[in-house]
Residue frames relative to the residue before (quaternion, step in Angstrom):
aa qw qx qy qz dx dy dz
X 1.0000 0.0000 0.0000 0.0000 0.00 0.00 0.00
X 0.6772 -0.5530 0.4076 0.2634 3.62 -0.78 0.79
X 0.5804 -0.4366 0.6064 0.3237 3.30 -1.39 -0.29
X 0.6135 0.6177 -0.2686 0.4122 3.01 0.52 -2.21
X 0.8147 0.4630 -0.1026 0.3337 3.29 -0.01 -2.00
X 0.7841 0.3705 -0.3752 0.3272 3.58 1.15 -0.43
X 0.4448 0.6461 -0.4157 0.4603 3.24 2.11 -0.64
X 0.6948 0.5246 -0.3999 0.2864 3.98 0.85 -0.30
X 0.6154 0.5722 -0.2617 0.4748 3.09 1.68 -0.85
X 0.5496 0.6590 -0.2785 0.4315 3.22 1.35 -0.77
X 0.5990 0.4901 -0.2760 0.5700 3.40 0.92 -1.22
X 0.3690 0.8554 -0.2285 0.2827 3.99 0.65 -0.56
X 0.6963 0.0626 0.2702 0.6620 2.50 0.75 -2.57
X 0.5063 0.6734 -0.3524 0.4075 3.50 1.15 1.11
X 0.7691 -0.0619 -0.1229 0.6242 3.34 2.12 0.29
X 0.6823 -0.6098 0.3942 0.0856 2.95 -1.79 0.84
X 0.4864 0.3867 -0.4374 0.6501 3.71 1.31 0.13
X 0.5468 -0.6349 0.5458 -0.0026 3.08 -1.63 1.68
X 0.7215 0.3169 -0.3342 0.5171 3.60 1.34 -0.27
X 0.5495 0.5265 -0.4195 0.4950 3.42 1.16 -0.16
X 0.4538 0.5309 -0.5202 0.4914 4.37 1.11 -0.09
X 0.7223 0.5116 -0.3040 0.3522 3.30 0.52 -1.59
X 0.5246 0.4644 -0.5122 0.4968 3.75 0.79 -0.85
X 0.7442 0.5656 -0.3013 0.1884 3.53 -0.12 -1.56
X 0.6227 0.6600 -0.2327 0.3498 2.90 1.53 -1.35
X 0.5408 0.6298 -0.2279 0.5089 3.47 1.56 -1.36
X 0.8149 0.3162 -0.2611 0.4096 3.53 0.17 -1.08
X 0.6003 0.5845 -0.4307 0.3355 3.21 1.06 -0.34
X 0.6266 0.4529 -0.2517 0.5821 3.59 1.56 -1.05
X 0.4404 0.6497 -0.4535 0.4223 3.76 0.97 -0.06
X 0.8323 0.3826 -0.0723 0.3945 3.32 0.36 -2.00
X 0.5028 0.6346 -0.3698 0.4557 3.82 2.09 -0.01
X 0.7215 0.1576 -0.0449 0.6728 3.54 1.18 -1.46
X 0.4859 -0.3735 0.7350 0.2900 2.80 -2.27 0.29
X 0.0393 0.6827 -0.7257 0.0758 3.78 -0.98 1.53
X 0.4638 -0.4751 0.6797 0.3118 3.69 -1.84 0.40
X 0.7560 -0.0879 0.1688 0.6263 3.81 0.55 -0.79
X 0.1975 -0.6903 0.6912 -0.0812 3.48 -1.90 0.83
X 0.0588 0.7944 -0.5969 0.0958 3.66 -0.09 1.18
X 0.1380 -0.7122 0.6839 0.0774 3.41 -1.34 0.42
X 0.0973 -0.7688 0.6306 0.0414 3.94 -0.54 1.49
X 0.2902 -0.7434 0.5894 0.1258 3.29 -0.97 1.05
X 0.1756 -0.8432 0.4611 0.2136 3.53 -0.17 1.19
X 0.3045 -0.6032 0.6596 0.3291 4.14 -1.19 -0.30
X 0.9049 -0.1962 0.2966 0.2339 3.67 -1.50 -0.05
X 0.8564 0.3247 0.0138 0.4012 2.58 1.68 -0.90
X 0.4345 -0.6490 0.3552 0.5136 2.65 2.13 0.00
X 0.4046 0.6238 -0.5481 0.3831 4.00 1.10 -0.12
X 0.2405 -0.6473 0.6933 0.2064 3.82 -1.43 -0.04
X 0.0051 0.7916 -0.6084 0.0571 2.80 -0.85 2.05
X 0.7024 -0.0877 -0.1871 0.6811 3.83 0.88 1.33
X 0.1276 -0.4985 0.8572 0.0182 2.78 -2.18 0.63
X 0.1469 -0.7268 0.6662 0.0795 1.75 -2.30 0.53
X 0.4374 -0.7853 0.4379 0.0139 3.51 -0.86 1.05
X 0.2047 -0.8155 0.5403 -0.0326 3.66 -0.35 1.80
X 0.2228 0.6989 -0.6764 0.0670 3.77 -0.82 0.53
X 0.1841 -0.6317 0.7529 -0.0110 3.32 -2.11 0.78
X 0.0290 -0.6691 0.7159 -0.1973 3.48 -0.47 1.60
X 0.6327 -0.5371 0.5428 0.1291 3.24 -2.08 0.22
X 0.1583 -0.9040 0.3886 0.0819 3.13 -0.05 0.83
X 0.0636 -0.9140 0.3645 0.1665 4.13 0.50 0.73
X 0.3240 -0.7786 0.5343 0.0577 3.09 -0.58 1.46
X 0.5750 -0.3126 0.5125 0.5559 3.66 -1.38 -0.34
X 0.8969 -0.0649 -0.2592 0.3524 2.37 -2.78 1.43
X 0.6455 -0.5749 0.2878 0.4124 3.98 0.78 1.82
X 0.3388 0.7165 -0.5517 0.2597 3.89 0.84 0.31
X 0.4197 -0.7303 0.5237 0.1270 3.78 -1.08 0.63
X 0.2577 0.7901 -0.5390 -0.1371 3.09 -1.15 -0.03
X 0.4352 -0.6711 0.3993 0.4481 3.88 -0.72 0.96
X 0.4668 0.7691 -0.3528 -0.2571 3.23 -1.43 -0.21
X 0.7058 -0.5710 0.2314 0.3497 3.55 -0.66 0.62
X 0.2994 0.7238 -0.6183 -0.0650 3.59 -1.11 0.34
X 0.3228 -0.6532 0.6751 0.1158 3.60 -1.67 0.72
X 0.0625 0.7832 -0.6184 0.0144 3.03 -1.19 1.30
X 0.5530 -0.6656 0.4951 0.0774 3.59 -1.23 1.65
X 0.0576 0.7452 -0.6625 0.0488 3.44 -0.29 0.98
X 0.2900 -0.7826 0.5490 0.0447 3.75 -1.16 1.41
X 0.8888 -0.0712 0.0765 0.4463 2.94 0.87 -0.59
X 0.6905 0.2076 -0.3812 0.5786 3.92 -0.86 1.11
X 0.4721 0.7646 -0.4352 0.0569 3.26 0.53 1.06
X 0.5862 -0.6107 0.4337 0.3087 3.63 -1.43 0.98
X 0.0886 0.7492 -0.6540 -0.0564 3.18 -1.30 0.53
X 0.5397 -0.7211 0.3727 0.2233 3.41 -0.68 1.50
X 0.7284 -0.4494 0.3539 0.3771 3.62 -1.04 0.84
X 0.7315 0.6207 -0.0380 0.2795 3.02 0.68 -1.74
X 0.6795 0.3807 -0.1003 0.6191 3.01 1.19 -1.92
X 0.5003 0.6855 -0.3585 0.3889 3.78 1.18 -0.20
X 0.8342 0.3412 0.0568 0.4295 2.87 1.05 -1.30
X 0.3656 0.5936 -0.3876 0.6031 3.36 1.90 -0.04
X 0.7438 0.4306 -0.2767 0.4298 3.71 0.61 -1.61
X 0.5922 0.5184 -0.4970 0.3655 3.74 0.09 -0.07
X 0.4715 0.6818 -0.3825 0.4080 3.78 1.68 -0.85
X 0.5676 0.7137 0.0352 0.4089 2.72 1.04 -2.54
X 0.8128 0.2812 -0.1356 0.4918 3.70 0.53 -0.74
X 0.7078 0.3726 -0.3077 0.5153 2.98 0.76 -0.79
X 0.7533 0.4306 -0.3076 0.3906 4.25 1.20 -0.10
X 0.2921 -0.8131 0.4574 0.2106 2.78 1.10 -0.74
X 0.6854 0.4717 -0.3100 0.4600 2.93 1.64 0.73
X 0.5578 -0.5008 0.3720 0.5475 4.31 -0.40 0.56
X 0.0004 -0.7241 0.6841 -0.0874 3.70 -1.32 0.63
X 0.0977 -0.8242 0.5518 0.0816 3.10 -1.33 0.82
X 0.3759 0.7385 -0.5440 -0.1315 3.88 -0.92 -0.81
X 0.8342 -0.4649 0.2080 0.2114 2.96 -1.92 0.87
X 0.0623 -0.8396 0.5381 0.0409 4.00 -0.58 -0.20
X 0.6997 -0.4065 0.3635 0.4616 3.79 -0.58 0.19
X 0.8127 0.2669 -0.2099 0.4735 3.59 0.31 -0.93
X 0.7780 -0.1311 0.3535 0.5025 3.67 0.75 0.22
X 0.6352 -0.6043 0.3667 0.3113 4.12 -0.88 0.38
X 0.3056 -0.6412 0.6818 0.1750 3.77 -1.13 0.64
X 0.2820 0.7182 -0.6339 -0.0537 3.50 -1.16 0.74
X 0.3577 -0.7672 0.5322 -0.0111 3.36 -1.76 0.85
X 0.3517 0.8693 -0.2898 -0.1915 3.23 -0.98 0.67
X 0.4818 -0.7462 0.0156 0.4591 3.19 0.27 0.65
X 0.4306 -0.6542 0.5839 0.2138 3.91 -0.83 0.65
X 0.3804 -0.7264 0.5667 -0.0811 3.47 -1.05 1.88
X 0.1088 0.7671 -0.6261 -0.0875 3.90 -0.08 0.64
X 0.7174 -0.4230 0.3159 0.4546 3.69 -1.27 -0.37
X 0.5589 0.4090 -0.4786 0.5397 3.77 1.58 0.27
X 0.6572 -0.4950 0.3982 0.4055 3.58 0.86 -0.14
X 0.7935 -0.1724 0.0310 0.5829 4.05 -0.61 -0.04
X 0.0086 0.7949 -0.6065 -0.0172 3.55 0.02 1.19
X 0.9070 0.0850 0.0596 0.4081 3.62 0.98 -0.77
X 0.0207 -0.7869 0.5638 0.2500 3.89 -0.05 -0.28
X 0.4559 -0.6105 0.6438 0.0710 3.45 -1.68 1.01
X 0.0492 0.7397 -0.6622 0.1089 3.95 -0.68 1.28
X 0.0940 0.6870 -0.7206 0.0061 3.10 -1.52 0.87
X 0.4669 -0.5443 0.6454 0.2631 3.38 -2.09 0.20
X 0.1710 -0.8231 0.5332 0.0944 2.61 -1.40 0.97
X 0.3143 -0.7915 0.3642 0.3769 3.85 -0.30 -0.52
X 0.6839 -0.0110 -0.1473 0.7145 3.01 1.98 0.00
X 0.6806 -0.4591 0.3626 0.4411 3.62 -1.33 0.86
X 0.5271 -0.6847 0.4756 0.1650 3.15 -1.62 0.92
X 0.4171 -0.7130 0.4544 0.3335 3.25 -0.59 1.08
X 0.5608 -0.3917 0.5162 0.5153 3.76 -1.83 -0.17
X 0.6273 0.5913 -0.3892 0.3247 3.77 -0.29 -0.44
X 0.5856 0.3759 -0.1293 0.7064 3.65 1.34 -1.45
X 0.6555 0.5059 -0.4021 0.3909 3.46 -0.10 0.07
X 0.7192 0.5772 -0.1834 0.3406 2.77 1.32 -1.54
X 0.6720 0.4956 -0.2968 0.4634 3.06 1.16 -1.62
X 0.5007 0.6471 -0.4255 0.3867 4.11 0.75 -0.96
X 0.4154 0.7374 -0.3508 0.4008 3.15 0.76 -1.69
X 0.8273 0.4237 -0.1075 0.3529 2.78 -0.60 -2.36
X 0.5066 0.7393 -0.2538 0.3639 3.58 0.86 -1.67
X 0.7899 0.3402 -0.1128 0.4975 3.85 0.60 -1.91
X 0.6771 0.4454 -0.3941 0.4334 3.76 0.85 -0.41
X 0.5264 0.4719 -0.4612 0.5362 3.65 1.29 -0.41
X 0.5698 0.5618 -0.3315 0.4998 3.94 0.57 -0.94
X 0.7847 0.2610 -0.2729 0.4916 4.03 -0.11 -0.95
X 0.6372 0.4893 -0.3933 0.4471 3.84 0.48 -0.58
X 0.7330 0.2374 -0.3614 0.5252 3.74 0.76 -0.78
X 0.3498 0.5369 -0.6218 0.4502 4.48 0.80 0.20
X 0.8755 0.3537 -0.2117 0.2520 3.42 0.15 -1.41
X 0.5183 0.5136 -0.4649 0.5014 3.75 1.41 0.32
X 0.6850 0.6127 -0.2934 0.2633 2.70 1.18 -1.33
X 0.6013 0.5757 -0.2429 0.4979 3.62 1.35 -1.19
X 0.6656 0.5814 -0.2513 0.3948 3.58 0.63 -1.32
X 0.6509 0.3775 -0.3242 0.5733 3.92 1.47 -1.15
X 0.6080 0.5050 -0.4097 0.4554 4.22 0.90 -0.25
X 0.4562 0.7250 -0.3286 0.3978 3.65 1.24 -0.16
X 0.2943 -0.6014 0.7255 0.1592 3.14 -1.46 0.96
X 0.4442 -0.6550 0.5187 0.3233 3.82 -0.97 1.28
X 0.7446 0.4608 -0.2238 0.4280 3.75 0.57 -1.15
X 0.8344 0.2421 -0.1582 0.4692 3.67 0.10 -0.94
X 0.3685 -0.8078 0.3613 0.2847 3.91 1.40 -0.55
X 0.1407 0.8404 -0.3927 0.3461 3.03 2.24 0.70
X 0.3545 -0.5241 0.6048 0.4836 3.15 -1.31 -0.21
X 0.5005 -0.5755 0.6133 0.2054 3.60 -1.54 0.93
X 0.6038 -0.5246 0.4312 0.4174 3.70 -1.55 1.01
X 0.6402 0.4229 -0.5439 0.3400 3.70 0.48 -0.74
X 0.5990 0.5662 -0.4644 0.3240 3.89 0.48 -0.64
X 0.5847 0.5987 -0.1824 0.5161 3.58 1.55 -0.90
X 0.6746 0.3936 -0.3319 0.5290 3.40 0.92 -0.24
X 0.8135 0.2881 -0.3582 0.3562 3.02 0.69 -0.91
X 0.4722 0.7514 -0.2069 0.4118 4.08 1.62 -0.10
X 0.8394 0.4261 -0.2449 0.2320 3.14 1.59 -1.30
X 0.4315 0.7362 -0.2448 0.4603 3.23 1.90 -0.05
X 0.4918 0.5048 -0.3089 0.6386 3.89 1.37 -0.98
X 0.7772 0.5478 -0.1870 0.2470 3.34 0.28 -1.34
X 0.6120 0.4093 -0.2238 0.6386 3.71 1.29 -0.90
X 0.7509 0.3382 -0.3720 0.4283 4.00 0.70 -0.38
X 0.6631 0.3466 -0.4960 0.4406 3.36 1.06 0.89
X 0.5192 0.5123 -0.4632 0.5034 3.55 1.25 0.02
X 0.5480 0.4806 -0.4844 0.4838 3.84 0.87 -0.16
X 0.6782 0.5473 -0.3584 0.3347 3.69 0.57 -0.37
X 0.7304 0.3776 -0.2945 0.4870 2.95 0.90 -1.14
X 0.6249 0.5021 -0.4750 0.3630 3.47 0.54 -0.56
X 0.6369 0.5667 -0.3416 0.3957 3.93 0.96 -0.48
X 0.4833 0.6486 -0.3551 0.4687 3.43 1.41 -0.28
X 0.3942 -0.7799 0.4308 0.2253 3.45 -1.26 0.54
X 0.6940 -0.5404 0.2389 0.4114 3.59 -0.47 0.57
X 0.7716 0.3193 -0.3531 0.4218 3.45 0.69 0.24
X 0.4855 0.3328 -0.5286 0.6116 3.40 1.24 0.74
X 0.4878 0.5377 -0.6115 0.3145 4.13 0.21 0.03
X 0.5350 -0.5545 0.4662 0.4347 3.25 -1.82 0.59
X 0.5077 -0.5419 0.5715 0.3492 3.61 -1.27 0.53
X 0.6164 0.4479 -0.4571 0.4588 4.09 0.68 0.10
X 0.9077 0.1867 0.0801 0.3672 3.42 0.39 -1.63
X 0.0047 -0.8752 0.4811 0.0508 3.18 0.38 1.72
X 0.7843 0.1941 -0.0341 0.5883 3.83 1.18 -0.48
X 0.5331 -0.6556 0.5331 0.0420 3.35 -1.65 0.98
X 0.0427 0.9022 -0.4288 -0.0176 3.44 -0.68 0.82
X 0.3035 -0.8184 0.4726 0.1217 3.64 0.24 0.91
X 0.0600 -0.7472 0.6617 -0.0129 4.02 -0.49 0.92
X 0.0119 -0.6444 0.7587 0.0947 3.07 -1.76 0.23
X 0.2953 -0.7736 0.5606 0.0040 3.51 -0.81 1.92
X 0.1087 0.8505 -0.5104 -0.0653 3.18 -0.84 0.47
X 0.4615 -0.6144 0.4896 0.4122 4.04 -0.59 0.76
X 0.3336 -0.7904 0.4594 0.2301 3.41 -1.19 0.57
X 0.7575 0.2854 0.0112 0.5870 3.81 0.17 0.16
X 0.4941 0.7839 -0.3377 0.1650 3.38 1.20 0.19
X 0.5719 0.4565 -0.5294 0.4292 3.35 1.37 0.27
X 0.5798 0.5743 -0.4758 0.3282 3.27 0.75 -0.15
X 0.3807 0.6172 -0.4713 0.5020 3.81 1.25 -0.25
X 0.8055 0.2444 -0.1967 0.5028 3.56 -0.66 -1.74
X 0.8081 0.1959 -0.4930 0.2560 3.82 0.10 0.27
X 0.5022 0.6146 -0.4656 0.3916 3.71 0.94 0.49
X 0.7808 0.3900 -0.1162 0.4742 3.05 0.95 -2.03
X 0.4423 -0.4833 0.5560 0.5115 4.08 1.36 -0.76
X 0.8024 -0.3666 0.4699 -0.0297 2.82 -2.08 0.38
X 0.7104 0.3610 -0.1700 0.5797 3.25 1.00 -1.16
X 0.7497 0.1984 -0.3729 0.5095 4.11 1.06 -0.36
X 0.2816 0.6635 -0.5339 0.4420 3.31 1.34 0.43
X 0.6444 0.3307 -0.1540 0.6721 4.25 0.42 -1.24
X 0.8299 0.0879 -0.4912 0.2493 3.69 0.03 0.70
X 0.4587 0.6050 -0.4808 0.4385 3.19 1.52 0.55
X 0.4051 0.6390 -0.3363 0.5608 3.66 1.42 -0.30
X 0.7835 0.2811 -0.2187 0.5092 4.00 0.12 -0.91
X 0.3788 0.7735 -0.1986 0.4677 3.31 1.12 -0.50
X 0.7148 0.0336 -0.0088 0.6984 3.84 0.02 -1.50
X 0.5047 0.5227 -0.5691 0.3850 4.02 0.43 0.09
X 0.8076 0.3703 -0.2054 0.4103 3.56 0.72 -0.94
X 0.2946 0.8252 -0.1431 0.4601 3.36 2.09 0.34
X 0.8268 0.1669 -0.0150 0.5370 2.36 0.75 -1.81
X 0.2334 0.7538 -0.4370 0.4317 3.58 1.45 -0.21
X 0.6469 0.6593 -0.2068 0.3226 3.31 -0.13 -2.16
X 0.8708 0.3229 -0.0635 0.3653 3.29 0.57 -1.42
X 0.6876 0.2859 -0.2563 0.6163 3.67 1.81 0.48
X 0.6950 -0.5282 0.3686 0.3194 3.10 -1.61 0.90
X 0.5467 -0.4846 0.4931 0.4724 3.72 -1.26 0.01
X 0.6949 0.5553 -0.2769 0.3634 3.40 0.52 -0.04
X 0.6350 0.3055 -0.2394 0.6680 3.72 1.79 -0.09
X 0.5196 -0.7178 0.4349 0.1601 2.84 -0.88 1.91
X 0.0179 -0.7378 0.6543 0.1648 3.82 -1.37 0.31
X 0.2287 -0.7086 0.6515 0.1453 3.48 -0.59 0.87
X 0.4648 -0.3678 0.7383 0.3219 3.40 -2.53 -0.32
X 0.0965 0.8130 -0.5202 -0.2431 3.56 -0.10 -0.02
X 0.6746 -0.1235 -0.0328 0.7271 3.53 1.02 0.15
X 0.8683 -0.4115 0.0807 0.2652 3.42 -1.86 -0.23
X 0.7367 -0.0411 -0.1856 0.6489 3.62 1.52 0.27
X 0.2830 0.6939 -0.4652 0.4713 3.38 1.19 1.32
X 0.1742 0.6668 -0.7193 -0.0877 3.93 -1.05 0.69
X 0.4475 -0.5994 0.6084 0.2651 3.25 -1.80 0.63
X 0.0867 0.7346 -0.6571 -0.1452 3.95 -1.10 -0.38
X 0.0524 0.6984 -0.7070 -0.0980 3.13 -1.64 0.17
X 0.1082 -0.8042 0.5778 -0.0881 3.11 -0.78 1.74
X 0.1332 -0.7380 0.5867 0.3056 3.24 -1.27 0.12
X 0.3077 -0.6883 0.6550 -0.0513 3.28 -1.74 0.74
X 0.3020 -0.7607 0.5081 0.2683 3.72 -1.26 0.77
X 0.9056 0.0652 -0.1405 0.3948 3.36 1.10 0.51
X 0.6816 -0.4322 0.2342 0.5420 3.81 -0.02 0.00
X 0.4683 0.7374 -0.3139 0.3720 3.29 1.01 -0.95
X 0.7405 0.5412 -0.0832 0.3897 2.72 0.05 -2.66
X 0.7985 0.4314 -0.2663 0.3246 3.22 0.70 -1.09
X 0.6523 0.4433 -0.3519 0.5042 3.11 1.24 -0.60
X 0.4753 0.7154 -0.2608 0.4408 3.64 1.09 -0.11
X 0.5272 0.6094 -0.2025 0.5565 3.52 1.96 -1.34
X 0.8646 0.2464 -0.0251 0.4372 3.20 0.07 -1.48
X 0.5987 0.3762 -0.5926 0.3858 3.16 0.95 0.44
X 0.3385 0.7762 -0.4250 0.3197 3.31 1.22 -0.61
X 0.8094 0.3272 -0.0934 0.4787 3.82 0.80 -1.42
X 0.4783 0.3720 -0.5144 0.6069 3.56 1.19 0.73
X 0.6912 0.5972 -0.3626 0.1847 3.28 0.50 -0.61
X 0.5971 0.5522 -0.2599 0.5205 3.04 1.81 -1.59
X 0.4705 0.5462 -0.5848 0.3720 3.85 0.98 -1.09
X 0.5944 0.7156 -0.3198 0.1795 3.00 -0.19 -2.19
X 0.9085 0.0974 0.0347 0.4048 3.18 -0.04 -1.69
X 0.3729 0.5393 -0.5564 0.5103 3.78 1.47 1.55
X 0.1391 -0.8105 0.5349 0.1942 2.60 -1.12 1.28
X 0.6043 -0.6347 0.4706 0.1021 3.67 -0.90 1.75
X 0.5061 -0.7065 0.4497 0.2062 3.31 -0.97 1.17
X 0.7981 0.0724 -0.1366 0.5824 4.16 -0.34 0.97
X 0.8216 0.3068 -0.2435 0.4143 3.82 0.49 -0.63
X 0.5440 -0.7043 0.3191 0.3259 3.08 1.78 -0.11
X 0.7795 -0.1130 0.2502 0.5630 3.12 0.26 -1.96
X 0.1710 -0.7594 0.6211 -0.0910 2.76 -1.11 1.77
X 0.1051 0.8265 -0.5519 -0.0356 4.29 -1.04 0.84
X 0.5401 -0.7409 0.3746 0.1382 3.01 -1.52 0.51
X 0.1726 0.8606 -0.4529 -0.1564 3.51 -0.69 -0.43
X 0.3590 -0.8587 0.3569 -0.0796 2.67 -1.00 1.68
X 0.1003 -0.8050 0.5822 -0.0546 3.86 -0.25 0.92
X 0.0617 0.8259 -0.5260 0.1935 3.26 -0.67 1.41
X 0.3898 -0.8380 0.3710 0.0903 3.24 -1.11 0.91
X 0.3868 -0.5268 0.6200 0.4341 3.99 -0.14 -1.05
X 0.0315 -0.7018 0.6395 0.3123 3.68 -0.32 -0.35
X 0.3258 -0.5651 0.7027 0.2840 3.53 -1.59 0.92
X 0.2094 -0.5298 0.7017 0.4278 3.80 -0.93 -0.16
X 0.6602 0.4998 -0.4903 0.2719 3.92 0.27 -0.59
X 0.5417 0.4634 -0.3544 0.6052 3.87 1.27 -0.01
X 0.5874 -0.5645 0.5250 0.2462 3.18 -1.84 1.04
X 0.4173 -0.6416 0.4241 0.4841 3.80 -0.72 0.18
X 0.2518 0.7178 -0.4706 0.4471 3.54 0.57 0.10
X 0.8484 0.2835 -0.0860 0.4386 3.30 0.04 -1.91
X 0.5160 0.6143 -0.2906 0.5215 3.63 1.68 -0.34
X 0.6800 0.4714 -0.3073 0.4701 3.13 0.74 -0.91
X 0.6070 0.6059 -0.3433 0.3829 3.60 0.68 -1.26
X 0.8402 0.2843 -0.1429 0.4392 3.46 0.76 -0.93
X 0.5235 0.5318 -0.4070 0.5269 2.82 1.21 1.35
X 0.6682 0.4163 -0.2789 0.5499 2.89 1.28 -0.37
X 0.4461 0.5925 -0.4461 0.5010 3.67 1.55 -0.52
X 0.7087 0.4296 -0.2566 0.4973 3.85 0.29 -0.96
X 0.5550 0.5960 -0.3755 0.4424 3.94 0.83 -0.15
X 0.6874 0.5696 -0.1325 0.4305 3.03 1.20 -1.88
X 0.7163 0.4866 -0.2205 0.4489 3.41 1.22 -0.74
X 0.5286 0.4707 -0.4092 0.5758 3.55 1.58 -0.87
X 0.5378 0.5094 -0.4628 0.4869 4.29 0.60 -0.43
X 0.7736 0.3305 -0.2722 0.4672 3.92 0.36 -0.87
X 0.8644 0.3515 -0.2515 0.2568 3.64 0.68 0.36
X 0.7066 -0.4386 0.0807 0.5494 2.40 1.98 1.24
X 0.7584 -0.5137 0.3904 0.0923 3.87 0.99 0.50
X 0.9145 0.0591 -0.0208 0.3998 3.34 -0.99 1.16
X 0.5415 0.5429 -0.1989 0.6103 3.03 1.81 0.92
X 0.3293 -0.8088 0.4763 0.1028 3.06 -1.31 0.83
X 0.1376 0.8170 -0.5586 0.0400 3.63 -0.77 1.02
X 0.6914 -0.5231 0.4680 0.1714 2.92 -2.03 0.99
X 0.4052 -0.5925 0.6290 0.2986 3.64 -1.36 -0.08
X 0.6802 0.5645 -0.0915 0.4585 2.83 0.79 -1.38
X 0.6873 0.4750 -0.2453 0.4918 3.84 0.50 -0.80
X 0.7652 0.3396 -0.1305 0.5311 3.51 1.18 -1.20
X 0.6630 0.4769 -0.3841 0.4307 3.11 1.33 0.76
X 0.3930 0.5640 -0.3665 0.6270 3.31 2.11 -0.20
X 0.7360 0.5066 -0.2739 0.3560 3.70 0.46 -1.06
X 0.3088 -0.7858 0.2935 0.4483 3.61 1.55 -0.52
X 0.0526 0.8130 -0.5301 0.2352 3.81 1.44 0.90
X 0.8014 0.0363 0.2245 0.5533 3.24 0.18 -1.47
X 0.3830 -0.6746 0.6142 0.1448 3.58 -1.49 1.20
X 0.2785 -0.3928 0.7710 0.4167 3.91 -1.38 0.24
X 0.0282 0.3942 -0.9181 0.0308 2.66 -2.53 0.93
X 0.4923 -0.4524 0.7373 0.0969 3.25 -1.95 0.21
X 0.4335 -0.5463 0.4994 0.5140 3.89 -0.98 0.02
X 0.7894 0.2780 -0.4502 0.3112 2.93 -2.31 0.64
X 0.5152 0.5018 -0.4013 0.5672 3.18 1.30 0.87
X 0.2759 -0.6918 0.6672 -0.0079 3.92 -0.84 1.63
X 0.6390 0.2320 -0.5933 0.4311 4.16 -0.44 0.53
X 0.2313 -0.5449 0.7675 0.2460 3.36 -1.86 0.49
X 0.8342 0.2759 0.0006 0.4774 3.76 0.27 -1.18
């Protein structure tokens, strides 16, 4: 095995953001074969691609005609293309769970599929100009089990032990990657936006009455009414909209939504489902929910706040309800401030 090839693997297992593995992952298979192109499809529950990504290695011309190789990966979020081909390889590819290949005019398409700690999270296609040998195959191979073993520590230390959320540290370290790609998309014009998801919406969930749970009922159905609405509220978002723990009966979300409506339509949806489970000994269990828009031009910090400013208010009016930032600020409830402002109301 190279040098080359282990400083890539190395890089691999050399951080903790889950899209920065994936970059790593690419160049590492990049710098193994000679590809025409190298795509990673991030799949959802459904087998639907909800991102890719996209490996190339071009020449790079310096002064006095001198070259140089190098690599770049671009992250595509939305309107994305998937080739006939690579469409139709993956259904093989899904349905085996095993690498697969076949020929094409220019030379040979091959695929395989990429194993996270939920199991088939993705699949990994390249072009080829001639059929991959056993040897290149082999080393890749190798490549994806170093890749799924460190996804699956890696996912397991971003875990909540009880509810199987991500855990705030995953949120800390996620939410910063995360606003510089909602700043993209939101900078994009409307006819490269997805035709589903025109805006972003940031909630903070919160059990209502819940110390009074863990001190009547104990602790122990206190932590399964907790997994419970965690897996509740799950239910109601794509694999693709994060759900955090955000503290001890607190969940964060960020969904997307094609319109204000929808969104308020989302989250009510998930007071709604609480609402009407019916919960082992206390019966009835509700939520309340405070949600935002997200500006990307605000810090999350300042995103968050006004979610939680709208929470605070569904608590002062009695519970088990769902409110806007936005609405109670059209309504004059609540003022935008910025920090170093002191009025909420």
């Amino acid at each position: 095995m190279s040098i080359s090839l282990l400083s890539k693997l190395e890089k691999i297992t050399a951080t903790r953001d889950f899209a920065a593995i994936e970059q790593s992952l690419l160049r590492a298979i990049g710098s193994t074969v000679h590809v025409e192109d190298l795509s990673l499809w991030t799949l959802d529950a459904n087998q639907e691609v909800t991102k890719a990504l996209h490996y190339y290695r071009q020449i790079e011309v310096l002064a006095g005609s001198m070259g140089r190789d190098t690599e770049q990966v671009d992250t595509v979020y939305a309107n994305i293309e998937v080739p006939a081909d690579v469409r139709s390889l993956a259904q093989t590819v899904v349905l085996s769970l095993k690498p697969a290949s076949r020929r094409t005019e220019s030379g040979g398409l091959q695929m395989f599929p990429l194993m996270g700690s939920q199991g088939l999270s993705g699949l990994i296609s390249m072009r080829l100009r001639q059929p991959m040998g056993e040897h290149d195959q082999g080393l890749i191979n190798g490549i994806l089990r170093v890749y799924s073993n460190y996804h699956a520590l890696l996912d397991e230390s971003q875990r909540d032990r009880l509810t199987g959320l991500y855990n705030r540290h995953a949120m800390d370290l996620n939410i910063d990657r995360m606003w510089s790609v909602l700043g993209r998309e939101s900078a994009q014009s409307d006819a490269r936006r997805s035709s589903v998801v025109q805006m972003y919406g940031l909630a903070v969930i919160d059990i209502d009455h819940f110390k009074k749970v863990n001190d009547h009922h104990g602790h122990i159905l206190g932590d399964e009414i907790l997994l419970l609405v965690s897996r509740l509220i799950s239910s109601c978002f794509r694999k693709s909209d994060p759900v955090y723990r955000y503290g001890g009966e607190e969940f964060l979300v960020v969904a997307g939504a094609e319109s204000p409506q929808a969104m308020h339509t989302l989250f009510e949806r998930v007071r709604s489902k609480v609402e009407g489970h019916h919960f082992p000994q206390v019966e009835s269990v509700t939520v309340s929910v405070g949600y935002a828009i997200i500006d990307p031009a605000l810090s999350p910090s300042e995103n968050i706040g006004r979610a939680d400013r709208a929470l605070y208010c569904a608590k002062e009016r009695g519970r088990n309800q769902v409110q806007s930032f936005g609405d109670l600020l059209k309504q004059g409830l609540i003022r935008d401030m910025r920090y170093g402002s002191t009025e909420l109301f």
